[in-house]
C-alpha positions in Angstrom: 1.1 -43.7 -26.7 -0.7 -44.1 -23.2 2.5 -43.0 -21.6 3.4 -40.0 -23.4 -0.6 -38.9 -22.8 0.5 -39.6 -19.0 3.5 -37.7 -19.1 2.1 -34.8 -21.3 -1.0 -34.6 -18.5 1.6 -34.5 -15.7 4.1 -31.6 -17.5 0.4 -29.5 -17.9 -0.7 -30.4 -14.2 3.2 -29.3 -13.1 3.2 -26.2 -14.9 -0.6 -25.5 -13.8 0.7 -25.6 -10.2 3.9 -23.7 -10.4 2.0 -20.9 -12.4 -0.5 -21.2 -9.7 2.0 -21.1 -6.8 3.7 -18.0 -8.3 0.4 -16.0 -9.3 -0.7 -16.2 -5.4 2.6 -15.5 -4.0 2.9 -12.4 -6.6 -0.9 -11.4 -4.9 0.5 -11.5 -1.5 4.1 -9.7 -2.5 1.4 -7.0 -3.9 -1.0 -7.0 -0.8 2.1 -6.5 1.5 3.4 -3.6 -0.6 0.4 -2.1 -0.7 -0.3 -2.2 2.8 2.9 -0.8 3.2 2.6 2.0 1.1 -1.4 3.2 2.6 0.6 2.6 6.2 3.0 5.6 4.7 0.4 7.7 3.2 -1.4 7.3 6.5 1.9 8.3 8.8 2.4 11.3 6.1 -0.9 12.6 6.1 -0.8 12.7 9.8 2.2 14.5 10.2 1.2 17.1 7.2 -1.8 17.6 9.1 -0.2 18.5 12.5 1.7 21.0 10.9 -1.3 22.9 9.1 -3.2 22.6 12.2 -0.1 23.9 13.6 0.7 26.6 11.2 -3.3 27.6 11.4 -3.6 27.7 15.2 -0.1 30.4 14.6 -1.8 32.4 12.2 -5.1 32.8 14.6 -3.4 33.6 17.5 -1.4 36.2 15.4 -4.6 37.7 14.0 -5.9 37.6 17.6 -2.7 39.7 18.9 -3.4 42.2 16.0 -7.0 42.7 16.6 -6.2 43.4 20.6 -3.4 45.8 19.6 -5.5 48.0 17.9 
């Protein structure tokens, strides 16, 4: 009886570990992806935002050119 106590204590302890192990690795699979994915955003945000500065710094200079025209 002592020994299948043992061995039943050991199987939870085994199991507790392994569920443990992958839980944590799962975190850091999550933590990479999602670092990942704001480093994206981040890149995409930039280069939107160059092109409406871009695209805004066009449409002053072409309102500027119409107001000296006139």
């Amino acid at each position: 009886m002592l020994l299948c106590l043992q061995l039943r204590k050991d199987y939870e302890d085994d199991k507790q570990r392994v569920v443990s192990r992958a839980l944590a690795q799962a975190q850091r699979d999550a933590d990479t992806v999602r670092r990942q994915t704001e480093e994206r955003c981040k890149d995409e945000f930039a280069e939107e935002m160059k092109k409406v500065v871009q695209k805004h710094k066009g449409e002053i200079s072409a309102t500027k050119k119409k107001q000296w025209v006139r």
